[in-house]
C-alpha positions in Angstrom: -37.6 7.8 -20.7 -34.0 8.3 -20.3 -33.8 6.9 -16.9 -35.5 4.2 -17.6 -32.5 3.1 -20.9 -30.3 4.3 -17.7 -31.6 1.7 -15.5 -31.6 -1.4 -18.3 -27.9 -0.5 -18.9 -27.1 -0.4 -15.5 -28.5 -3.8 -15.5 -26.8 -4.8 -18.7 -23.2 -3.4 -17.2 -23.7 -4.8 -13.8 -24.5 -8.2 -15.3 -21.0 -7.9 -17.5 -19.3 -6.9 -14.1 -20.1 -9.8 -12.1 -19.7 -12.3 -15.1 -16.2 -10.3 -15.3 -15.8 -10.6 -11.4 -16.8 -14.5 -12.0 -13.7 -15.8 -14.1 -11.2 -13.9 -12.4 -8.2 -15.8 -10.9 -8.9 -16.6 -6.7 -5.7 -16.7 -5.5 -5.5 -13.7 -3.2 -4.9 -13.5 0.9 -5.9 -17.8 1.7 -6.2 -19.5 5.1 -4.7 -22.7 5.0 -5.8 -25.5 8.2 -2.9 -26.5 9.8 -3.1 -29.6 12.7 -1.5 -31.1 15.5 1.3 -33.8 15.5 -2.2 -35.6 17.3 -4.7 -34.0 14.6 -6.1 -37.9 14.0 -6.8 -38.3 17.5 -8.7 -34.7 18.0 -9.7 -32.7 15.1 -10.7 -29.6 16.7 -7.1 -28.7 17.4 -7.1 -27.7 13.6 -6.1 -23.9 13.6 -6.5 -21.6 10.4 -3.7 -19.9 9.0 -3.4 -16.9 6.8 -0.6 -17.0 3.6 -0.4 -14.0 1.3 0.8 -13.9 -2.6 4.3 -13.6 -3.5 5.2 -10.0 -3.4 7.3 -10.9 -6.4 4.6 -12.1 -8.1 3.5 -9.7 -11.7 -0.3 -10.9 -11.7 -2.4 -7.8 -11.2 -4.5 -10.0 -9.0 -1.4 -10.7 -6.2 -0.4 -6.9 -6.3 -4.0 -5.7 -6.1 -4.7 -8.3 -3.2 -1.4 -7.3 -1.5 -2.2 -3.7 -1.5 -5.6 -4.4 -0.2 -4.1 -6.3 3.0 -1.2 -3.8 3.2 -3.1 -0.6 3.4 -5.2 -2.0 6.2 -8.3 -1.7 4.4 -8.6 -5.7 4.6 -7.8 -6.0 7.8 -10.6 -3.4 8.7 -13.2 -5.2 6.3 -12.3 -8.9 5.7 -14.8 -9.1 3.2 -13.2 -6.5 0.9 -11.4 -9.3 -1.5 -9.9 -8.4 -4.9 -13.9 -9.5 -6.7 -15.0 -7.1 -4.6 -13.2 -4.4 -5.3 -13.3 -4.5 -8.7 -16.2 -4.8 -9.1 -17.3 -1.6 -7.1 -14.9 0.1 -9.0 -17.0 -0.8 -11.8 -20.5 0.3 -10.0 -19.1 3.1 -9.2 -17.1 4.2 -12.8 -20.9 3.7 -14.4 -22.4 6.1 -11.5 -20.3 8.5 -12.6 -21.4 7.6 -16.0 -24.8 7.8 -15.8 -24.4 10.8 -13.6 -22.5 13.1 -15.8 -23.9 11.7 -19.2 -27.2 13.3 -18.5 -26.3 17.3 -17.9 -22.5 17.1 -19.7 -23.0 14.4 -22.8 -21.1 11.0 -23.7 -17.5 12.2 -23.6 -16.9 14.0 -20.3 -18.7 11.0 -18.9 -16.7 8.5 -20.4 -13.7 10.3 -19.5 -15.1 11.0 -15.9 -16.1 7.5 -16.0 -12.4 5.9 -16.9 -11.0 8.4 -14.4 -13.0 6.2 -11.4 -10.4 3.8 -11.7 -7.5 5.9 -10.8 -9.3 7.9 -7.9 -9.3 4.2 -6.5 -5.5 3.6 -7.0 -4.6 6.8 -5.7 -6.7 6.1 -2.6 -4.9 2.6 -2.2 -1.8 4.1 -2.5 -2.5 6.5 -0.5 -3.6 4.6 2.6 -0.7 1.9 1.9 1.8 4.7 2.0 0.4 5.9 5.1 0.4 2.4 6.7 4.4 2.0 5.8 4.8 5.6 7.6 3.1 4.6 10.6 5.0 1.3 10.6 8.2 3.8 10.2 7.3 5.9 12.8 6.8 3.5 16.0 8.7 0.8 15.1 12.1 2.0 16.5 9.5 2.9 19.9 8.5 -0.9 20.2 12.4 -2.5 19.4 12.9 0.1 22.8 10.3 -1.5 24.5 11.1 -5.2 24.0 14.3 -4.7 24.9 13.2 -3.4 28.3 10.5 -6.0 28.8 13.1 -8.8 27.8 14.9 -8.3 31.1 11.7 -9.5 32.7 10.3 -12.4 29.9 11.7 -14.9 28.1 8.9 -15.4 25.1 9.0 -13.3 22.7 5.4 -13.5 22.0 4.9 -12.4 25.7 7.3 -9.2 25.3 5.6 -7.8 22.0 2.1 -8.4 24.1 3.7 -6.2 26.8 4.8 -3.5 24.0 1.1 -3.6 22.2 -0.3 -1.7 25.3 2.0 0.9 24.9 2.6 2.0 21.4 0.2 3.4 19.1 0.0 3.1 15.1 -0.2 -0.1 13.0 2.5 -1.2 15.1 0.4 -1.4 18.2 -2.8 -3.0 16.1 -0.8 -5.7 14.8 0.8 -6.3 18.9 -2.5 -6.1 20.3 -3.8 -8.8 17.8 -1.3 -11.4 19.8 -3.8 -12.1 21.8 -6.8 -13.1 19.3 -4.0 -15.2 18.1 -3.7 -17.4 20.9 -7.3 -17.4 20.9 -7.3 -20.0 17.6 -4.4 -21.8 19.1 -1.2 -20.6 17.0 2.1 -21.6 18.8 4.3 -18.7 19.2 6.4 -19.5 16.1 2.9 -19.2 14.2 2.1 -16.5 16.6 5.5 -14.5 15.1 5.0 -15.4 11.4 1.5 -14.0 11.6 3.0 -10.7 12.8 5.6 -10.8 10.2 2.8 -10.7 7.8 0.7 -7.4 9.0 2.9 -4.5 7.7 4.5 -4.8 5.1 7.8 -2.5 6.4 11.4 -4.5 5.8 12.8 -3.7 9.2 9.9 -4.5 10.6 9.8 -8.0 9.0 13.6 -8.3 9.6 12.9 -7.6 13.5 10.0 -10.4 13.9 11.9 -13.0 11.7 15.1 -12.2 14.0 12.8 -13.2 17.1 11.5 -16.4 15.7 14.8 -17.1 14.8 16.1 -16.4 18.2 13.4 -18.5 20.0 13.7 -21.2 17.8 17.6 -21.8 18.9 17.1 -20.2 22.0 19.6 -17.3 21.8 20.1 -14.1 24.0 17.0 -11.8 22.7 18.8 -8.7 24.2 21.8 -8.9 21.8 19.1 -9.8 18.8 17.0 -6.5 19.9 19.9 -4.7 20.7 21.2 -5.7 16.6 17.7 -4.5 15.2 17.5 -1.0 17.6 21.1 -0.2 15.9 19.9 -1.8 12.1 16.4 0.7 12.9 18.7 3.7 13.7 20.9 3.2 10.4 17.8 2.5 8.4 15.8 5.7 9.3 18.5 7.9 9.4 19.2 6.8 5.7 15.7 7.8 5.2 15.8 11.0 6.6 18.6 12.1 4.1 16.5 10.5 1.4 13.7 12.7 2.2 15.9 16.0 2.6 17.4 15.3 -0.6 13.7 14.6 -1.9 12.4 18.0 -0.7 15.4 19.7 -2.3 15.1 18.5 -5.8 11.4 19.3 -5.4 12.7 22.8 -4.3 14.6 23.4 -7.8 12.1 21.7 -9.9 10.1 23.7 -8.7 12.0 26.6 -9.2 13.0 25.3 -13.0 9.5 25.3 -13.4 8.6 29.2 -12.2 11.6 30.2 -14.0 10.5 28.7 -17.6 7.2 29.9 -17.3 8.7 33.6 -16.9 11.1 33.1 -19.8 7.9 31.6 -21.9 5.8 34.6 -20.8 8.4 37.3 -22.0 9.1 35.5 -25.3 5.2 35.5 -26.1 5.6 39.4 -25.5 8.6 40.0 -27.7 7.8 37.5 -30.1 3.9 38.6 -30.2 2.1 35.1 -30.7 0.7 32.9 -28.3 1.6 30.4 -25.5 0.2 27.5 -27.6 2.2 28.5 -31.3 5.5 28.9 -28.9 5.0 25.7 -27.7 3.5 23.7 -30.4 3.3 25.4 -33.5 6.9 24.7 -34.8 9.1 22.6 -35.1 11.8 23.5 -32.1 8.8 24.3 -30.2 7.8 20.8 -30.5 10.8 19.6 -29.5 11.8 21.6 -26.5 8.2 20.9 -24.7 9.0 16.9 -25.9 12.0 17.1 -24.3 10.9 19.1 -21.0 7.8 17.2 -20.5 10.4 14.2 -20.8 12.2 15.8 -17.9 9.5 15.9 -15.4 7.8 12.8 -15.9 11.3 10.7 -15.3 11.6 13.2 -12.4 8.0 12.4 -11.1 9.2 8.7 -11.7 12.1 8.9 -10.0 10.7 10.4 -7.1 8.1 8.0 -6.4 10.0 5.5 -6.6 12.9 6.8 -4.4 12.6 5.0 -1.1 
């Protein structure tokens, strides 16, 4: 009997999830048609383009749909949009749900339940983190190789197609999309502006706009790559020191935290009560645990936002 009240709210929630889905702002990752000077003449010149939200932009939908694209989980699934997402976060939260309700009871579920969520944030964030290390990782490797092949070619397009066989990473996906690109008839200033959109790295964006700047004037593209190898260099060995100095503090917190844990330990042996009345059962208890709990969320803050 109880899977059968499990299956008519399953059908109750999943109705209330797709009406939810329903009214939700579609603004996310659009293709826009873009013509020929001659579009009248011959229609099927028309080419689709793709434009992303503002990365400025404060709607949950933009960020949501922008980490989607960025951690190359759209890319890999195109039909993995911001409806659908949510809403198989919400068939899988009442899963959870339904699973743990019947051997645990109502409130570990619902707690298991509004956990879902976060396992999907963490997991975005996780694979978006990962996509901006790879990006980090073999950029400097293709500005190397473009300014070898740019003794031999004069398109820009044609050098980073040159570099795509060669590098590996999301650098070398988004190079070895040039060609599907010219495929739906992008020029090679759409061709670059496409690129600039696939990782979401500065330097990376800085580098492609540099070379659609460059072949819009027609200016040396050694001296342009030669400028973004030596911007690359500064930029990641900045990063380098952020990440020693990163894995130090992490170090002494760490230690902080051994150290207090010994000095707790002792007192609850000289003072003969327990962990829980030294830290919460008066009132200077209270306020040193306030205060240290203060201190390591704004370090966890601060740290993960560091970059």
């Amino acid at each position: 009997m109880i899977w059968i009240l499990d299956a008519v709210l399953f059908g109750c929630v999943l109705a209330g999830c797709l009406c939810f889905v329903g009214w939700m702002d579609e603004r996310g990752i659009r293709e826009i048609r873009l013509y020929s000077d001659e579009f009248l003449m011959n229609e099927e010149k028309a080419v689709r383009c793709r434009v992303l939200p503002d990365p400025a932009s404060r709607k949950l939908t933009d960020r949501l749909e922008l980490a989607l694209y960025y951690s190359g989980i759209r890319g890999r699934y195109p039909f993995v949009s911001v409806k659908f997402w949510v809403l198989f976060q919400c068939f899988a939260a009442l899963w959870v749900w339904i699973l743990v309700s019947a051997g645990r009871g109502f409130w570990p579920a619902l707690l298991c339940a509004g956990l879902t969520p976060v396992c999907f944030a963490a997991f975005l964030s996780l694979m978006r983190t990962r996509r901006y290390k790879g990006t980090e990782g073999h950029l400097l490797e293709a500005i190397n190789l473009a300014e070898g092949f740019s003794a031999t070619e004069e398109d820009p397009v044609a050098i980073l197609g040159h570099c795509g066989e060669y590098i590996k990473g999301p650098v070398g996906q988004a190079l070895r999309r040039i060609d599907a690109l010219r495929e739906q008839g992008l020029s090679s200033r759409m061709i670059l502006e496409q690129l600039k959109l696939e990782l979401e790295h500065p330097k990376w964006q800085e580098f492609i706009h540099n070379l659609n700047v460059c072949s819009m004037y027609n200016c040396d593209f050694v001296y342009v790559l030669q400028s973004s190898r030596k911007s690359t260099q500064r930029y990641l060995t900045s990063a380098k020191e952020k990440q020693s100095v990163k894995r130090v503090a992490k170090m002494e917190m760490m230690l902080i935290i051994v150290l207090s844990m010994v000095i707790l330990v002792a007192m609850t042996e000289l003072m003969e009560v327990s962990l829980v009345w030294l830290l919460w059962g008066s009132l200077p208890g209270k306020a040193c645990s306030v205060y240290m709990a203060g201190i390591l969320v704004l370090f966890v803050w601060s740290l993960s936002g560091y970059r």
